[in-house]
C-alpha atoms as one frame of an Amber mdcrd trajectory, in Angstrom:
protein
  23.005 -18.422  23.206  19.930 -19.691  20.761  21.897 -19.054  17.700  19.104
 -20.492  14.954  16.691 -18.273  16.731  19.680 -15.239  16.610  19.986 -16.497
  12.609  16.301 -15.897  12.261  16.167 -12.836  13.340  18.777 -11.221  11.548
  17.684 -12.540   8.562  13.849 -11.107   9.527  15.323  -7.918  10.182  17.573
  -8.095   6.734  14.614  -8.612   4.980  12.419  -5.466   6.686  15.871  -3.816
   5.994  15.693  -4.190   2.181  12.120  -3.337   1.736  12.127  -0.376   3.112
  15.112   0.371   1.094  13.864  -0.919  -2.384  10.509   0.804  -1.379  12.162
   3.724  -0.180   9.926   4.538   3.067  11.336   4.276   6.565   8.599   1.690
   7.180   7.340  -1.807   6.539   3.662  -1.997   5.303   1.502  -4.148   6.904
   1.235  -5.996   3.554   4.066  -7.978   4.765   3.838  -8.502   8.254   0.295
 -10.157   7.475   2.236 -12.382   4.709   4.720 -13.504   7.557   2.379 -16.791
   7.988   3.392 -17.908   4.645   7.573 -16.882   5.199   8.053 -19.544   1.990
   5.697 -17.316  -0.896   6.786 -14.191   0.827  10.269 -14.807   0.392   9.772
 -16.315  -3.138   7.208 -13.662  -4.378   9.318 -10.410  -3.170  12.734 -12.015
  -4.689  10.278 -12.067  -8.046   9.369  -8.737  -7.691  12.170  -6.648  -6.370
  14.350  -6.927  -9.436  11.554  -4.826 -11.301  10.619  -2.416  -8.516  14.854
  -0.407  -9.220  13.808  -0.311 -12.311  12.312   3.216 -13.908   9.605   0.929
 -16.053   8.278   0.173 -12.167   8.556   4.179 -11.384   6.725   5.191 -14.189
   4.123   2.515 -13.702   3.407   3.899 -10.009   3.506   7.133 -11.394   1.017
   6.455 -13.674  -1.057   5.294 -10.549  -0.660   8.341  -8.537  -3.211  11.021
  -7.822  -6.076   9.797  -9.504  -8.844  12.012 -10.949 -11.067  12.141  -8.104
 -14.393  13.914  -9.090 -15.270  14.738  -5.667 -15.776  18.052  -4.393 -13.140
  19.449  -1.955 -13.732  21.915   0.856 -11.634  24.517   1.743 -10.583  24.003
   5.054  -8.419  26.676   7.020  -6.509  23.467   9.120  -4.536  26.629  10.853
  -7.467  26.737  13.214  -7.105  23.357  14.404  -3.312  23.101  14.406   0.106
  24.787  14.191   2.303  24.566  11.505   4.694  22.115  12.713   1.683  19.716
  13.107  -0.305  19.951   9.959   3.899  19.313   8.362   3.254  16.397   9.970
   0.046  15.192   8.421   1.052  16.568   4.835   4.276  13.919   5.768   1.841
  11.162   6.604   0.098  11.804   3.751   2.936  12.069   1.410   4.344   9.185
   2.362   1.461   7.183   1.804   0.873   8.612  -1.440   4.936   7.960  -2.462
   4.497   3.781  -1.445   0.556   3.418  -2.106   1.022   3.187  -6.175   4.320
   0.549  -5.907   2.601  -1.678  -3.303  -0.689  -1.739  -5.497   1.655  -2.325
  -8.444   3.072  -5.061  -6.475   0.360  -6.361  -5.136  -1.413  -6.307  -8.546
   1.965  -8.120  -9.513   1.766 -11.439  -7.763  -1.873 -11.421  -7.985  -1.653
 -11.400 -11.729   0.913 -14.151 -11.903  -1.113 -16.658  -9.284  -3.916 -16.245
 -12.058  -1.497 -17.416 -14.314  -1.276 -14.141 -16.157   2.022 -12.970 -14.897
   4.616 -10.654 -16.547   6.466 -12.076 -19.237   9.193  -9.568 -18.762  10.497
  -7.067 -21.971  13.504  -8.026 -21.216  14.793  -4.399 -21.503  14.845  -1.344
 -19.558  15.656   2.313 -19.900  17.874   2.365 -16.216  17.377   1.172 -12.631
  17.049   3.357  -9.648  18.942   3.404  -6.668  17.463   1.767  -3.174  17.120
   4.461  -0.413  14.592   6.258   1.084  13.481  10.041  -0.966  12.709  13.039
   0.752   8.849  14.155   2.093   8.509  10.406   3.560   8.744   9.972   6.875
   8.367   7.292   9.515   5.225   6.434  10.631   3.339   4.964  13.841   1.731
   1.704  14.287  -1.439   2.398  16.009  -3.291  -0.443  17.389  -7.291  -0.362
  17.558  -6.816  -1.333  21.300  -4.699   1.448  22.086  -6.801   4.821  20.776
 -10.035   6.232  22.349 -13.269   4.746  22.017 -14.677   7.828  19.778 -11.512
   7.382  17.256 -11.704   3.339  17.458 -15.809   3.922  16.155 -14.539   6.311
  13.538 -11.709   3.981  12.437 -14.497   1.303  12.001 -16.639   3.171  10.772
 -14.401   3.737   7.826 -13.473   0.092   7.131 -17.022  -0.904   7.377 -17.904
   1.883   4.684 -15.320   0.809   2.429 -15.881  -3.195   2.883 -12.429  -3.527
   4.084 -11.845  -6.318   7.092 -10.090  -3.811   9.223  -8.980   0.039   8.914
  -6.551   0.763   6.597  -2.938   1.720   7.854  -3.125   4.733   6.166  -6.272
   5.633   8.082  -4.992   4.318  11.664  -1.694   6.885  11.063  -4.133   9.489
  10.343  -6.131   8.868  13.783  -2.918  10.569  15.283  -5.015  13.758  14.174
  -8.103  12.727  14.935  -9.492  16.535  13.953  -7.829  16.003  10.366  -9.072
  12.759  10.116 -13.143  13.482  11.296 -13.114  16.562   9.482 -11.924  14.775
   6.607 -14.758  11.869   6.728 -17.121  13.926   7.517 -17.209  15.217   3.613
 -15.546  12.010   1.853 -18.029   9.667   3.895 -20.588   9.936   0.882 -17.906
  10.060  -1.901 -16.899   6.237  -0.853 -19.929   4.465  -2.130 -20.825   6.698
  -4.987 -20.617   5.329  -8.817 -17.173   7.543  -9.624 -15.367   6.009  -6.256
 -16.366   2.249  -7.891 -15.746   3.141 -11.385 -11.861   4.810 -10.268 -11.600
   1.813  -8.509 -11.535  -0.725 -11.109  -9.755   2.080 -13.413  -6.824   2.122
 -10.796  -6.794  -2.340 -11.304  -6.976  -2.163 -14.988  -4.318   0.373 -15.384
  -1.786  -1.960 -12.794  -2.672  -4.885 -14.251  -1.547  -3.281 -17.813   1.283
  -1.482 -16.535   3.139  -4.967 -15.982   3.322  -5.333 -19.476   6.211  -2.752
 -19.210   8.228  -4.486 -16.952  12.035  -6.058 -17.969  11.651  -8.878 -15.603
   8.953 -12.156 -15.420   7.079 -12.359 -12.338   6.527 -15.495 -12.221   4.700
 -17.197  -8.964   2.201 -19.640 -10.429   0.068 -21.877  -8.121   1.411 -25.282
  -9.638   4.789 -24.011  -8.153   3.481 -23.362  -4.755   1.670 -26.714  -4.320
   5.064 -28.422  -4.146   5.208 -27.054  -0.923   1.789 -25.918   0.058  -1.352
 -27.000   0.643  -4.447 -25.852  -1.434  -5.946 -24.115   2.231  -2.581 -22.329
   2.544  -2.293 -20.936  -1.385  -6.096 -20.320  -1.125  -4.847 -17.918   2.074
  -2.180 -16.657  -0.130  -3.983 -15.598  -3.002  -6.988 -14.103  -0.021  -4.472
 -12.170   1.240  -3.179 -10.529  -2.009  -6.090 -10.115  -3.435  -7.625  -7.973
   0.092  -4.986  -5.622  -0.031  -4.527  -4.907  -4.105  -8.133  -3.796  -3.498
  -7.618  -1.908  -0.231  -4.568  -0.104  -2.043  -6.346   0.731  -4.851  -8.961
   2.830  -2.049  -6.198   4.474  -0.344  -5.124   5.849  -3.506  -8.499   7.303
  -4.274  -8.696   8.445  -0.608  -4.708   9.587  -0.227  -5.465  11.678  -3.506
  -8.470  13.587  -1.586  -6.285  14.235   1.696  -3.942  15.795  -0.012  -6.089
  17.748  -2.001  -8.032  18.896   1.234  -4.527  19.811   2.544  -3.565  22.272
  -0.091  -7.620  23.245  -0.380
């Protein structure tokens, strides 16, 4: 029996274990499989983090990051005509979900970003109470599709969407969604235009100010600097790191925008 390799594993699955549990979603974001190639900062920068995220200073930051004022006009949309109940549940729990972890991981992401500019929370040092791991109700576990494995007409669509956002690949929250391809074409068929307008851009960089400034709330330093990761690290590898961050605190900050208009087209 390969018992370093048995060792490893448990400890990879430990780790999935508690971030799901601190995040309180039956699922691991992509966020942090795509950090796996730097196992040292990941380790490091979520042991800097998680402390905060239990508290309610972190809650009422993602709160305050939750459904944005989109100013983008919203069909109604009679989704009984495309699908039963039990199946548009299921897309108001996809959405849901999303819209639950989006605001933490862009607070999170925002987080580490922040502190690898050298600008990282100082920590209040006090809090008014923590909140207990586990995942809440209306979140639900989601799929991983892969590009390879949905039709060609979905796979364009999917593109299609990253390219109109700048993103380097679809969102996660948008390959879930291609589940219900209907929802999802019917849905980018009137938030296409919306995506590259002044308000989208503007929300945007509302949605980066208001997570940087919500750290300033937070009981506990975050404190990942650069000068600490080139002990270990070479300046390709933290250039990676800080790539990496910096893609998806951007991508987040989109899928809240979007998330916001899904669910509003849900209850349309």
């Amino acid at each position: 029996m390969d018992v370093p390799f048995d060792r490893e594993r448990n400890a990879a699955e430990a780790f999935q274990s508690d971030v799901m549990n601190v995040l309180q979603v039956p699922f691991v974001h992509e966020l942090f499989t795509v950090l796996k190639g730097y196992d040292q900062f990941l380790a490091v920068g979520w042991r800097e983090v998680r402390q905060n995220l239990l508290t309610y200073e972190w809650k009422r930051g993602s709160d305050r990051l939750r459904h944005p004022e989109i100013d983008a006009n919203i069909p109604v949309i009679d989704w009984g005509t495309y699908y039963k109940r039990p199946v548009i549940a299921k897309i108001r729990s996809v959405v849901d979900t999303f819209n639950f972890v989006n605001p933490k991981l862009l607070l999170l992401t925002t987080a580490w970003y922040e502190s690898l500019a050298g600008r990282g929370a100082r920590g209040t040092g006090k809090t008014k109470g923590t909140i207990k791991p586990g995942f809440v109700k209306n979140t639900g576990e989601l799929e991983n599709v892969d590009l390879l494995d949905v039709p060609e007409p979905i796979r364009s669509l999917l593109e299609e969407i990253a390219s109109r956002h700048g993103h380097h690949q679809p969102a996660v929250d948008y390959r879930a969604l291609s589940r219900f391809p209907q929802f999802l074409r019917t849905c980018w068929v009137h938030l296409r235009d919306y995506v590259p307008s002044r308000n989208y851009h503007e929300l945007r960089a509302q949605l980066l100010s208001e997570a940087s400034e919500q750290l300033n709330h937070l009981p506990h330093p975050v404190d990942i600097t650069v000068n600490k990761l080139a002990a270990e690290h070479e300046p390709v590898q933290i250039a990676g790191m800080i790539g990496i961050v910096s893609l998806y605190r951007n991508m987040l900050a989109d899928c809240l925008i979007d998330g916001e208009y899904f669910r509003r087209i849900l209850i349309s």
